[in-house]
RODREN-708358 format. One line per field, with one value per residue (C-alpha): x, y, z. Coordinates in Angstrom, 1 decimal. Example, Ala and Ser with C-alpha at 12.3 -4.5 7.8 and 13.67 -1.06 7.14 Angstrom:
xx	c(12.3, 13.7)
yy	c(-4.5, -1.1)
zz	c(7.8, 7.1)
// end
This chain:
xx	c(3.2, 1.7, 2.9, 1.0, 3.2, 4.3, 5.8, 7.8, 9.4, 12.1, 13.7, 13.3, 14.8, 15.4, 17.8, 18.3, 21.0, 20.1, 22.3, 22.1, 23.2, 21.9, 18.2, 16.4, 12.8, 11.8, 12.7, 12.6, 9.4, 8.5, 5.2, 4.2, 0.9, -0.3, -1.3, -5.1, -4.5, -5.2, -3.3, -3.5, -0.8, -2.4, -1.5, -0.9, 0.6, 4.4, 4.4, 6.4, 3.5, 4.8, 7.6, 7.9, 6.3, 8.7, 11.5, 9.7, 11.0, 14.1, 12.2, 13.6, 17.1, 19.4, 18.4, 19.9, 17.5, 18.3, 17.4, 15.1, 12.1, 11.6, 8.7, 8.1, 11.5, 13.2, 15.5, 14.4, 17.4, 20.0, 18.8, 20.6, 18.3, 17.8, 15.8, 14.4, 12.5, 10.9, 9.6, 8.3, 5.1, 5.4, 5.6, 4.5, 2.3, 2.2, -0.6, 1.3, -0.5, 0.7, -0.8, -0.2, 3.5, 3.8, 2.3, 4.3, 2.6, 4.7, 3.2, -0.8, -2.6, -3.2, 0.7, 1.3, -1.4, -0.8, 2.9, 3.2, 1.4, 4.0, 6.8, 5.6, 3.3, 4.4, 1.4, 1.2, 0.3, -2.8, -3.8, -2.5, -4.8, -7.4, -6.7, -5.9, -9.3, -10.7, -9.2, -10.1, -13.6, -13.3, -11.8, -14.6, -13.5, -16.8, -15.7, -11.9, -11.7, -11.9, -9.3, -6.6, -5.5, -6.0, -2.6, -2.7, -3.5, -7.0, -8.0, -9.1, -7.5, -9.4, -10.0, -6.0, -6.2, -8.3, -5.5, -2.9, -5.2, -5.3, -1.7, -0.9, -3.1, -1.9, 0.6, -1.4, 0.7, 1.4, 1.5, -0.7, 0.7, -1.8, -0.8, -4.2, -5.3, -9.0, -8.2, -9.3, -12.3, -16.1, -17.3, -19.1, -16.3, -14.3, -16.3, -15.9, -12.6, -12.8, -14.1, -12.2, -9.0, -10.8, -12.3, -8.7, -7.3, -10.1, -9.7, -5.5, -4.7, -2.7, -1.4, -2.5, -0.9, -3.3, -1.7, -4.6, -5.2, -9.1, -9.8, -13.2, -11.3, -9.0, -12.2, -13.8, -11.1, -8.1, -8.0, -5.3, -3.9, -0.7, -0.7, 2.2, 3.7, 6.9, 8.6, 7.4, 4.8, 2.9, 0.1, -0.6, -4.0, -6.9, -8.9, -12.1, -9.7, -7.9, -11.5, -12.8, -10.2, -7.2, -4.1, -2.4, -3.3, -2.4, -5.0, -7.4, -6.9, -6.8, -10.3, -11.9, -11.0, -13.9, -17.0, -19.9, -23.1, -24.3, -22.4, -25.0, -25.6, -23.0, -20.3, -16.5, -14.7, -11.9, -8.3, -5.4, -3.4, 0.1, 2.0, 4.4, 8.3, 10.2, 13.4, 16.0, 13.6, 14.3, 15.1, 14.8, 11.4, 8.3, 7.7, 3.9, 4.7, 4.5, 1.2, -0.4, -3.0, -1.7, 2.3, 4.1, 8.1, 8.8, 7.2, 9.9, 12.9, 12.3, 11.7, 8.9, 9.1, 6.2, 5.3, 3.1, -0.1, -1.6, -1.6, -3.6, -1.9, 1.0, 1.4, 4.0, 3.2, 4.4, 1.4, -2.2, -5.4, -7.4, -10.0, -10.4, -11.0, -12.8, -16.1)
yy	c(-9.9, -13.1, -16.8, -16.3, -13.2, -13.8, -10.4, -8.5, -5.5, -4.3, -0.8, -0.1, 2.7, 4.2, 6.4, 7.6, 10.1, 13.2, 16.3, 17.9, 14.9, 11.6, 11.9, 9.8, 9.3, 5.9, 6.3, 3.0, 1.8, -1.3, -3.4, -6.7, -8.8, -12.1, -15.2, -14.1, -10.5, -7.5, -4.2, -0.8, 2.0, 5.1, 8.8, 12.0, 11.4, 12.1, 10.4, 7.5, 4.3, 3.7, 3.9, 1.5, -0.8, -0.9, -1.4, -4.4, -6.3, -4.3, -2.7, 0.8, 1.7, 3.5, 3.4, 2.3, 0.1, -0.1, -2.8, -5.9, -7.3, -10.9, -13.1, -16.3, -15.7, -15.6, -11.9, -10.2, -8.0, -10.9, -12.6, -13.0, -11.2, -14.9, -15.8, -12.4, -12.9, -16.2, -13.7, -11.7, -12.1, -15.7, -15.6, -12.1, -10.5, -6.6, -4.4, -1.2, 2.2, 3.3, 0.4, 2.0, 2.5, -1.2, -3.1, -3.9, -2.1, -4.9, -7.7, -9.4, -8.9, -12.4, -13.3, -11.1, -12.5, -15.6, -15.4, -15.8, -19.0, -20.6, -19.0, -20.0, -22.3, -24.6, -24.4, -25.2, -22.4, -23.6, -24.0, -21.1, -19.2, -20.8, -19.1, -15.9, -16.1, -16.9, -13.9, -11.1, -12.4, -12.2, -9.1, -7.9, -7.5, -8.4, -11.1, -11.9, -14.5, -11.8, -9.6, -11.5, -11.1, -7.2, -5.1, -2.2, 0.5, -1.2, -1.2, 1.9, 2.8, 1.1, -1.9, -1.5, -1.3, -4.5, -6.3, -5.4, -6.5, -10.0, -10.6, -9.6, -12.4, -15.3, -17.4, -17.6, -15.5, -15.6, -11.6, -8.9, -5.7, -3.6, -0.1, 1.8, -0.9, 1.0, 4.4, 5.7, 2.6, 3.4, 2.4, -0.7, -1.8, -1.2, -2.5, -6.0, -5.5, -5.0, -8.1, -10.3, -8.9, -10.1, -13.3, -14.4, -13.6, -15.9, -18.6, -18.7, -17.3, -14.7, -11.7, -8.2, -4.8, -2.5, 1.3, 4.2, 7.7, 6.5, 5.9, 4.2, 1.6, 1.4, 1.0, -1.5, -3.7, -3.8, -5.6, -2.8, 0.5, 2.1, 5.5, 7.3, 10.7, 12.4, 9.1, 7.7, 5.4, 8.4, 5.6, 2.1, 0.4, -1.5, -0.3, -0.3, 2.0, 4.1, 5.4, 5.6, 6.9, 8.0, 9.8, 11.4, 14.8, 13.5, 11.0, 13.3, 15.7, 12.9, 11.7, 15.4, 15.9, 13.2, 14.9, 13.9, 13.0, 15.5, 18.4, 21.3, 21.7, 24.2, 23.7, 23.4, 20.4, 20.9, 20.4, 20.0, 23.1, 23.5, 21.1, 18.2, 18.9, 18.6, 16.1, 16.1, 15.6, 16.6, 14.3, 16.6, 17.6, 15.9, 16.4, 17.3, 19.9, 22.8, 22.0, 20.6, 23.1, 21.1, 21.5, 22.8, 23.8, 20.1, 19.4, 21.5, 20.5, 16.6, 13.8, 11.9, 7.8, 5.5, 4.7, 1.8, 3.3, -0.3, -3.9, -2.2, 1.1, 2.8, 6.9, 8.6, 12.5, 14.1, 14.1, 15.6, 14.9, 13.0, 15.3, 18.4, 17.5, 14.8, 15.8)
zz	c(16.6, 15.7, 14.8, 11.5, 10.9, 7.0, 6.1, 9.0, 8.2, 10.4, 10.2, 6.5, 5.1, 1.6, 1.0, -2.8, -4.4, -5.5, -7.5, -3.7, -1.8, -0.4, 0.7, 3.0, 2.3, 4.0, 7.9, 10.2, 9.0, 11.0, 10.7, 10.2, 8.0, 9.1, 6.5, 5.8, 7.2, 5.3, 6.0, 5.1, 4.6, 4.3, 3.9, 1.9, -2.0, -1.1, 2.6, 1.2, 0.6, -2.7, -2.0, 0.5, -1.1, -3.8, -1.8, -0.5, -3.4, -4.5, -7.4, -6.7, -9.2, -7.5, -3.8, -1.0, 1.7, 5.0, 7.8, 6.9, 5.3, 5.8, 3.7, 5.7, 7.9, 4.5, 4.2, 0.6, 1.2, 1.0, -2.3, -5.4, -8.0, -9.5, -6.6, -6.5, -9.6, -8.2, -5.4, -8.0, -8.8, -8.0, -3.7, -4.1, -6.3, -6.8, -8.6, -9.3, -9.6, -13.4, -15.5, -18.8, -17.5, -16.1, -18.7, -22.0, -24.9, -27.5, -25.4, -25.3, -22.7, -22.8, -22.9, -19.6, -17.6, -18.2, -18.2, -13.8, -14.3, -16.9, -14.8, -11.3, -11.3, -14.4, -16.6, -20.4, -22.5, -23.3, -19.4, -18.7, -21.5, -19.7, -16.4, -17.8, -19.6, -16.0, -13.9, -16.5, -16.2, -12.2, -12.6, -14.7, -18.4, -20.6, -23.3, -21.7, -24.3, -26.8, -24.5, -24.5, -28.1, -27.2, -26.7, -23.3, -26.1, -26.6, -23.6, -21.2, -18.3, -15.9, -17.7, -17.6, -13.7, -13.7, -15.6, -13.4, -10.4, -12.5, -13.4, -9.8, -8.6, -11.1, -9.9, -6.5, -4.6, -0.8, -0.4, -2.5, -2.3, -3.5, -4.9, -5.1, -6.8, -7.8, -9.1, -12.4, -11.5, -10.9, -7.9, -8.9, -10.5, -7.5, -5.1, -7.3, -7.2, -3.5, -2.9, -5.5, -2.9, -0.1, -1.5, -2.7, 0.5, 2.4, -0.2, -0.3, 3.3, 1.3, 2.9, 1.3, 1.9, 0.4, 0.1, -0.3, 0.3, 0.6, 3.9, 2.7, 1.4, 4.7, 6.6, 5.0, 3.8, 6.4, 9.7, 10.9, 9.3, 9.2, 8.9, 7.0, 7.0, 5.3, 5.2, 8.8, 10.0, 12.8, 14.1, 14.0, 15.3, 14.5, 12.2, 14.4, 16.8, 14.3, 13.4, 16.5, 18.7, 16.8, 18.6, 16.1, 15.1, 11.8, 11.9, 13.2, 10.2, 7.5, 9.3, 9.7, 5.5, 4.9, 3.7, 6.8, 6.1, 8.9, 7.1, 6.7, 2.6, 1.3, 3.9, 3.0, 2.4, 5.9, 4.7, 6.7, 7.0, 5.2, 3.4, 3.7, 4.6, 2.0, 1.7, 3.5, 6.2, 9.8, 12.5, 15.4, 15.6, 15.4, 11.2, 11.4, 14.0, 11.5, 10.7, 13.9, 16.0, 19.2, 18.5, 21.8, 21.8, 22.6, 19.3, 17.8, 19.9, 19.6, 17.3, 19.0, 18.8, 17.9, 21.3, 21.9, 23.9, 23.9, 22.6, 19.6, 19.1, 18.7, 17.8, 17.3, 19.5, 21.9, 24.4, 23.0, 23.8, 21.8, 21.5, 19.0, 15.6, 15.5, 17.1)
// end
């Protein structure tokens, strides 16, 4: 923990009802982001990152949340949804994953982008314009002048991932969630986006969460990584140590799936074994134990904690060696 600490998130859990009962799929996530601090949540699609993040802000219907999430020592939980929506992309600004399902087809893309900035930050229309014209042009849309009169439809889908990135970051916010804020992008393009993340971060002290399944992106971007797995957070570290010396077999099978550059020509992408549990999840055993080479009959009798192994890192396993996969 750190006196910087803006977001802290303290046993979260999400719980939502199904036709075959109540299903928990978010279970006592805890972790915490620092002014200036970027963090990662990484995993498998179905380990939960999305919908964590969501929660975050109480934009999940029909859910219940469990334990806290407090932005500057203020409880998200406990506000009336009035002050919610001055949260909302005003004290925290969210790029979601589904642009074309986010963004209002009726609606400019001028008028949504620059919409945070009347809402939050009190600017005319006309300044407001202005700005809007200013982060699709740091976001990399050729001729945003032109764009902003342009409706979603118009637009492909990853200049529609650049506009989300630029509404997310117009009223300034103090925290960037950042729901794989570069698929469907080229690399260039996501490199610039990348960098805009970063540069904003530097610039504002803002916060960033940034949820990927690329690990390339973890690397390079976070100062510390969360990783995620059937609704738990499995490790916590650095990111220099999660990639150097992981301890969950988790980790060590997300890290071995990377194609190496020392990989002999012709030899097969490695894949972890099996596949996720399914909801209701178990609370008795560890929940990668069914597909872990190092699982023992303790794996399968008890639900491991995440254990703090040092002032850097915390795994949640029963005792292996870190050794094995990653060679």
């Amino acid at each position: 923990m750190t006196d910087r600490r803006l977001l802290d998130v303290r046993g979260l859990g999400v719980t939502f009802a199904t036709p075959r009962g109540r299903v928990r799929v978010v279970d006592n996530v805890n972790f915490d982001i620092a002014r200036g601090e970027c963090v990662g949540l990484i995993g498998e699609s179905g380990s939960g990152k999305s919908v964590t993040a969501l929660s975050l802000v109480r934009l999940l219907k029909n859910a219940t949340l469990e334990g806290e999430v407090l932005l500057d020592g203020k409880h998200l939980f406990t506000l009336s949804e009035a002050e919610l929506n001055r949260v909302r992309g005003g004290e925290v600004g969210f790029v979601f994953q589904d642009p074309m399902a986010c963004l209002n087809p009726a609606l400019t893309i001028g008028y949504q982008v620059a919409e945070p900035a009347i809402l939050h930050l009190g600017m005319s229309k006309k300044e407001a314009r202005s700005h809007a014209a200013d982060l699709l042009d740091r976001v990399g849309i050729a001729r945003p002048a032109d764009r902003l009169r342009d409706y979603p439809h118009q637009l492909s889908g990853g200049m529609r991932q650049r506009v989300m990135v630029a509404i997310a970051l117009a009223a300034n916010p103090r925290l960037i969630i950042a729901d794989e804020p570069t698929t469907a992008l080229d690399v260039t393009i996501q490199a610039q986006i990348l960098d805009l993340i970063r540069e904003v971060s530097a610039q504002t002290d803002a916060a960033v969460l940034m949820i990927t399944h690329d690990l390339g992106i973890a690397a390079g971007l976070c100062d510390r990584v969360n990783v995620m797995y059937a609704g738990q957070i499995v490790e916590q570290a650095t990111t220099s140590v999660l990639f150097s010396a992981p301890e969950m077999p988790y980790t060590w099978g997300l890290l071995d799936s990377l194609p190496r550059m020392d990989d002999v020509r012709g030899t097969k992408l490695r894949s972890i074994p099996g596949s996720p549990p399914a909801p209701p999840l178990p609370d008795d055993i560890c929940r990668f134990s069914s597909r872990c080479p190092y699982a023992r009959d303790v794996c399968r009798d008890t639900g491991p904690e995440l254990v703090v192994r040092s002032p850097i890192q915390a795994a949640r396993c029963l005792g292996t060696e870190s050794t094995g996969w990653i060679t």
